[in-house]
C-alpha positions as CSV (number, residue, x, y, z in Angstrom):
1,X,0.0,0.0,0.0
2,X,1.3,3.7,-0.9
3,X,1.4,6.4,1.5
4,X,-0.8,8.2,-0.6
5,X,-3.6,6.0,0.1
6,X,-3.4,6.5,3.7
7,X,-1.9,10.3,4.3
8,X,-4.0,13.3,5.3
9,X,-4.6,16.1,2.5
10,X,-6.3,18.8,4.4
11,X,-3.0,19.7,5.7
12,X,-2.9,22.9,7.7
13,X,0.2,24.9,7.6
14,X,2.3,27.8,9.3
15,X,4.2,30.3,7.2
16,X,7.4,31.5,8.9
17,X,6.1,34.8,9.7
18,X,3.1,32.9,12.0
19,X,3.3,33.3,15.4
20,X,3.4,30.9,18.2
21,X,0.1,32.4,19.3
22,X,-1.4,31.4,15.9
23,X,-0.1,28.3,15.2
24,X,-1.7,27.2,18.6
25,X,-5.1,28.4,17.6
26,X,-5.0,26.3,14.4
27,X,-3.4,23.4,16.2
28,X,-6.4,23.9,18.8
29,X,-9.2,24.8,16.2
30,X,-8.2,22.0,13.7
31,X,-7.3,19.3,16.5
32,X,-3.7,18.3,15.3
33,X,-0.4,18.5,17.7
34,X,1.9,19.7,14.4
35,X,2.2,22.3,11.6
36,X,4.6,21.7,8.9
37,X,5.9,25.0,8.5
38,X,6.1,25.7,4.7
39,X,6.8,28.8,2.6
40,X,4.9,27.5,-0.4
41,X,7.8,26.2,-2.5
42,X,9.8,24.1,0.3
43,X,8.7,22.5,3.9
44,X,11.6,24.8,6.3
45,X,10.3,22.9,9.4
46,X,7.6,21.5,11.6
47,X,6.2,23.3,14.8
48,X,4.6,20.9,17.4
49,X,2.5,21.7,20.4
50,X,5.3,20.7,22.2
51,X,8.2,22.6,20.7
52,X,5.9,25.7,21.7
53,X,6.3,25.2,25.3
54,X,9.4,23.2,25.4
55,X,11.3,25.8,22.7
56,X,8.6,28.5,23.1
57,X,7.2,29.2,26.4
58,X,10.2,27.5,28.6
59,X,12.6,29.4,27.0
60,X,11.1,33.1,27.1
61,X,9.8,33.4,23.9
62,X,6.6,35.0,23.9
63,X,3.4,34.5,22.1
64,X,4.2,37.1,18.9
65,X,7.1,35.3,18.3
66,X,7.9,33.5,14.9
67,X,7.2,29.7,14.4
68,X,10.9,29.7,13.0
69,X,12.4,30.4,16.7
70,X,10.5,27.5,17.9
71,X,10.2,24.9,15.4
72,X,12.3,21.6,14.5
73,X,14.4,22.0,11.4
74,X,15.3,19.0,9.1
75,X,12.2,17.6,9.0
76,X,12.2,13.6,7.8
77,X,9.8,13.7,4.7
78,X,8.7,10.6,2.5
79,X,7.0,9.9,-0.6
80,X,3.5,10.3,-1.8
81,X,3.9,6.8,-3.6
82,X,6.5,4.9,-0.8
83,X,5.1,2.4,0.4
84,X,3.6,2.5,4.0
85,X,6.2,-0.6,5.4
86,X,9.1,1.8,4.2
87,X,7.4,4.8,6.0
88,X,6.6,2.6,9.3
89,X,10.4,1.5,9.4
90,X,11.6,5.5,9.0
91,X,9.4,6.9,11.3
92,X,10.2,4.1,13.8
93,X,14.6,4.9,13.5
94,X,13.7,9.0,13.5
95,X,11.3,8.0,16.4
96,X,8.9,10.2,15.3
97,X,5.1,10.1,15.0
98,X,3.9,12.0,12.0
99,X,6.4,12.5,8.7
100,X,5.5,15.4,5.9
101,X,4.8,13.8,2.4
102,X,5.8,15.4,-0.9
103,X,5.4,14.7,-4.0
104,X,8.3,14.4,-7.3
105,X,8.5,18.1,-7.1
106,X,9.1,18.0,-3.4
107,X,5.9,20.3,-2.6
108,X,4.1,19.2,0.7
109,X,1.2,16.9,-0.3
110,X,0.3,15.5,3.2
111,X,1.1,14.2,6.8
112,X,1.3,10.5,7.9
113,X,1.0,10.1,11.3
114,X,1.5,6.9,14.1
115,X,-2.3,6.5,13.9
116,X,-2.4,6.5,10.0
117,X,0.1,4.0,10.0
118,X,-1.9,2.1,13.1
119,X,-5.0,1.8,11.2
120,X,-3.3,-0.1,7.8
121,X,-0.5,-2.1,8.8
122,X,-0.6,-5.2,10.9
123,X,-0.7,-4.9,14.6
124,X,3.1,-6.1,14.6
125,X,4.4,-3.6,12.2
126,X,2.3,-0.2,14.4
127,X,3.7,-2.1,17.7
128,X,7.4,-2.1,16.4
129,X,6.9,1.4,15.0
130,X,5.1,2.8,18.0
131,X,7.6,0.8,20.8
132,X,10.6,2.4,19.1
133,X,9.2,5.7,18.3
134,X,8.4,5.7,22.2
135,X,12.1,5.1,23.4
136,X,13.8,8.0,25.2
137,X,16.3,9.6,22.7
138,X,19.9,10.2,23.5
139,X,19.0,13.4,24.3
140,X,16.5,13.0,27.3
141,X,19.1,10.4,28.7
């Protein structure tokens, strides 16, 4: 199965100029925990609910301020035609639980997330994904 069959399209966005503030009220409006942050020719990043407190609100930075100050750069992408086992197996070594997908032209198409990937693969393949993307990274240790 392709990732295309499985991703999200009604993807909601930050530009780099949105603030923290905003990107909240989407996230909180539109019930999602990320906003790839995209300039309409190239994803630059993603901004979580968590990078705004964790990189936001922990570290000073105020509501007005820019997604850019606060969001995670080098975003892992995939694919709109990979297949899903490939995408389960990269989000599982990045331990991460929702991947941007682009098309040939590398414009943002979609998300994927853990529960996408949940719902179509076997309960083996969304266990191995979800125990590894749950592991404490070098960084919290």
């Amino acid at each position: 199965m392709r990732i295309a069959d499985i991703m999200s399209r009604d993807v909601h966005v930050a530009l780099p100029e949105t603030t923290l503030r905003d990107a909240a009220e989407v996230m909180a409006q539109n019930d999602v925990g990320a906003l790839p942050v995209y300039d309409g020719r190239r994803l630059l990043g993603i901004i979580t609910d968590r990078d705004i407190v964790v990189r936001g609100l922990a570290k000073g930075l105020g509501p007005d301020t820019s997604v850019t100050q606060a969001m995670t750069e080098g975003v892992e992408c995939c694919f709109e035609d990979d297949d899903i086992t490939e995408v389960a197996d990269k989000m599982a070594s990045a331990q991460i639980r929702r991947i941007a997908v682009v098309d040939a032209d590398n414009k943002l198409v979609g998300m994927v997330s853990l529960g996408d990937v949940a719902r179509e693969t076997k309960p083996a393949t969304s266990g191995d994904v979800l125990e590894e993307v749950s592991q404490p990274s070098q960084q919290h240790h």
